[in-house]
C-alpha positions, 0 to 999 in steps of 0.5 A: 500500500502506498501512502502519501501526506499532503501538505497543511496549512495552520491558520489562528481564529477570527479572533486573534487569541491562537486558541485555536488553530485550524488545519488545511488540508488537501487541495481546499483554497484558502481564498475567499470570495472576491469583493467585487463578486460579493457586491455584484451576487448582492445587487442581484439579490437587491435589485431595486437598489440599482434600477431606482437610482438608474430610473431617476438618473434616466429620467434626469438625463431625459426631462431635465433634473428640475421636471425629474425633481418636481416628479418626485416632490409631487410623488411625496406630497401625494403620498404624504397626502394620502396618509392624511386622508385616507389612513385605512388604504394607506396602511394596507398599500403602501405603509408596509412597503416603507416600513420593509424598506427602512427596517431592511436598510437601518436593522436587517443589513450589513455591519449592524445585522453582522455585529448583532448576529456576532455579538449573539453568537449566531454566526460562523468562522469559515475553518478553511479560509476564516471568513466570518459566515453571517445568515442571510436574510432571505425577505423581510416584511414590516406589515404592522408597525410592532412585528417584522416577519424575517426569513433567514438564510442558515450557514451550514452547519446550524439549525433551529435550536441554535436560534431558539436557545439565542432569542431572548438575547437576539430580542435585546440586541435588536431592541425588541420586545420578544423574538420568535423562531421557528423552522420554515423549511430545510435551512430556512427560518422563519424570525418574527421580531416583536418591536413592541406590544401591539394594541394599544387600545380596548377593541370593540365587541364583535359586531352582530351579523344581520342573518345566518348567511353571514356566519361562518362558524369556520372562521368566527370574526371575534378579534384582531392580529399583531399582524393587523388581521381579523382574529377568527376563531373555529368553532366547527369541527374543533374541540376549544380549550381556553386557558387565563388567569383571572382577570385575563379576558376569557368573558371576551371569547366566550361572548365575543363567538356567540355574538359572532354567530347570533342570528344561527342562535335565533334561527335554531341552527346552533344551539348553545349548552351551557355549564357555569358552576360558578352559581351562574354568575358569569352567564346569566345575562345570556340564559335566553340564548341557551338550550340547555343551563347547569349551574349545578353539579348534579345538573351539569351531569344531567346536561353531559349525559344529555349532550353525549345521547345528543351525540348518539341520536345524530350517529344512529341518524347518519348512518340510517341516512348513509350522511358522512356529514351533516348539513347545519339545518333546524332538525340538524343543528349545531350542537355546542357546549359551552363550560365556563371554568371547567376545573369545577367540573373535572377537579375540584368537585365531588369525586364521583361526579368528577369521575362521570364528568371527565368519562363523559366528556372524554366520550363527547371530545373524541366522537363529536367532530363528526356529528357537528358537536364541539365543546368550548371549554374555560379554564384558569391552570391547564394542568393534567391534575385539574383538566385530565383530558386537555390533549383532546382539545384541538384548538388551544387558546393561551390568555395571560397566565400567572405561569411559565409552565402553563404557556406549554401546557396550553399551547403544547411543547416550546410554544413559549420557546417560539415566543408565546409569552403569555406570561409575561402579559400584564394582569390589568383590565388594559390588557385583558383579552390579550392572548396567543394561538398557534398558527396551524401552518408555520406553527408559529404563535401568533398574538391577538387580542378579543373585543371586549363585550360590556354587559350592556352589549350581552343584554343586546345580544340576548335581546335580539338572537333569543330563539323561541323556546330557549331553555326547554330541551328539543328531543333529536329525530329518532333514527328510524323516523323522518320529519315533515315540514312543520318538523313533526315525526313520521314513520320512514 
């Protein structure tokens, strides 16, 4: 056997201490990048930067720089105008696109985006040539004026957990409130920066839609965004968990979804049942709205075993019609249980009932989807001990918290790792409502805020959306009969 040692190169670190010495070997350059070539794959990646600059020179060349100047004067005054005048347009169009522009340009660029990445220890030394790596960004977008949506380029060799583990200091150097990170695709993140707490003011109640056709129980309009974008919660085919303190805002999204889905309410198409084990007191105002009211132990098993036969009626009823699914209509409503601090029923009450309770509501929890029957469930401490069936929940809803370990608890591992600090969101009435959820598609958590809904306005709603016969308990059609127009019974 032959054998050959090729020639090596030692080079000290970045830093110049000669801690560390790196070797060469083989055939691999020591070169870098020329500058020249690294400016020129950089105006490629940014070409607005030299077609602007060349448009108005063109145009300078042509018309004569005062026509030029004048163009451009009245291009800021129409823009400078339009902002006053009409401010909703304004910071749909154009504001985004400034904002991007100016963040990219004086936090997301060159030295300063190098040194903040080096001072964080997310960079890279090249061990062949002792180039310093720095991760690209890829775009950048500044929709709202508090939240910059980065996407980052990886050097090779790090990954996504490098990032997280560097964001609380990655948020102090970029002067932010909080950064969230999570992987978009192979060697792709995707960074939100927080630049400050987003709402600023109390949101007003959700508005009452005029007739059912407008209702969307897919997408219930109960809120705002961090992103500027309607909040819009999923009633049908999920199962909803809600997790506050006290204090947090949790009255917002039980009323603000009902309201939002009002005139199904009055026309018998979505019937609410309705657990407050608290004597009432949080719901009263609305009992109009309900089918069916607990505010008793013994009742609320009453309830739960009548919401679980509910469920029963309509299986039988989809299979003797061969229906996969149903169709929202008076004989075939929306069945959805309402309970408002479900630790009374599943913890804290006495023991027998607790365990018929959580048999039941497991039951109804894994079969309902189906059968157009969903639960909408409220809770201060998310622990196994007090909610034994919290992972049968499948939408998830974070409020402020007295707890760092509720925040993973709600929203499942690392959410507060991503940057769901809901923790940390003031306990005041300024900033009730105020929660996150995670978005189903980049899994990132996404702030929001619920209208906030006066007693005045759940007199309103009660008042308008009551349906006929609230409160008395509708028997389902049995599945071996059908019902004729006036809904009456009669024999298949």
């Amino acid at each position: 056997m032959t054998s050959f040692t090729m020639g090596t190169t030692r080079r000290k670190n970045r830093h110049g201490n000669g801690g560390r010495n790196v070797t060469v070997a083989g055939r691999a350059s020591t070169r870098s990048t020329g500058a020249e070539m690294r400016a020129l794959v950089w105006l490629a990646r940014h070409p607005l930067v030299a077609i602007l600059p060349a448009l108005v020179l063109t145009a300078a060349l042509r018309w004569g720089a005062a026509v030029t100047g004048v163009l451009l004067a009245g291009l800021a005054l129409g823009l400078l105008v339009w902002w006053r005048a009409h401010p909703p347009t304004y910071d749909r169009w154009v504001a985004p696109w400034l904002r991007t522009g100016w963040r990219r340009w004086t936090a997301y660029r060159g030295r300063r985006w190098r040194g903040v990445l080096d001072d964080c220890d997310l960079t890279r030394e090249n061990r062949r040539t002792g180039e310093l790596l720095v991760p690209r960004i890829v775009r950048a977008r500044s929709v709202t004026p508090s939240i910059d949506t980065l996407t980052v380029a990886l050097v090779r060799g790090q990954d996504v957990t490098a990032w997280t583990d560097r964001a609380p200091a990655l948020a102090d150097a970029l002067g932010a409130h909080r950064v969230a990170v999570t992987r978009a695709r192979p060697g792709r993140l995707t960074v939100v920066v927080e630049r400050r707490m987003p709402f600023g003011h109390v949101l007003d109640a959700p508005a009452i839609p005029a007739t059912s056709a407008e209702v969307d129980l897919t997408a219930l309009d109960v809120g705002d965004t961090e992103r500027a974008n309607p909040f819009c919660m999923r009633i049908r085919g999920k199962q909803v968990i809600v997790v506050g303190g006290s204090g947090a805002g949790k009255g917002s999204l039980l009323w603000g979804p009902l309201r939002a889905m009002g005139p199904m309410i009055r026309d018998g198409l979505v019937r609410p049942w309705v657990i407050d084990l608290k004597g009432g007191t949080e719901t009263e105002r609305g009992q109009a709205l309900f089918h069916r009211w607990a505010t008793t132990m013994d009742d609320a098993i009453d309830l739960l075993t009548d919401f679980r036969d509910s469920m029963k009626d309509r299986q039988a009823w989809m299979r003797a019609h061969k229906v996969r699914k149903c169709e929202i209509t008076p004989e075939t409503p929306y069945e959805l249980l309402i309970i408002d601090e479900l630790a009374m029923l599943t913890a804290y009450g006495e023991r027998s009932g607790v365990r018929e309770a959580l048999r039941l509501l497991a039951e109804i929890l894994t079969q309902g989807r189906a059968t157009d029957h969903s639960v909408a469930a409220y809770v201060q401490e998310p622990s196994k001990d007090v909610v034994d069936v919290r992972e049968l929940f499948t939408l998830r809803i974070c409020l402020g918290v007295t707890a760092a370990s509720h925040v993973d608890m709600a929203l499942g591992d690392g959410a507060r790792d991503r940057g769901a600090l809901a923790d940390e969101i003031p306990g005041d009435e300024a900033h009730a409502g105020i929660g996150f959820v995670i978005d189903p598609v980049t899994r990132l958590p996404i702030r929001f805020r619920a209208g906030y809904v006066t007693d005045d306005e759940i007199d309103e709603l009660a008042r308008l959306c009551a349906p006929s016969g609230a409160g008395e308990l509708v028997p389902f059609p049995h599945p071996d009969h059908d019902t004729d127009e006036d809904g009456q019974e009669v024999a298949s």
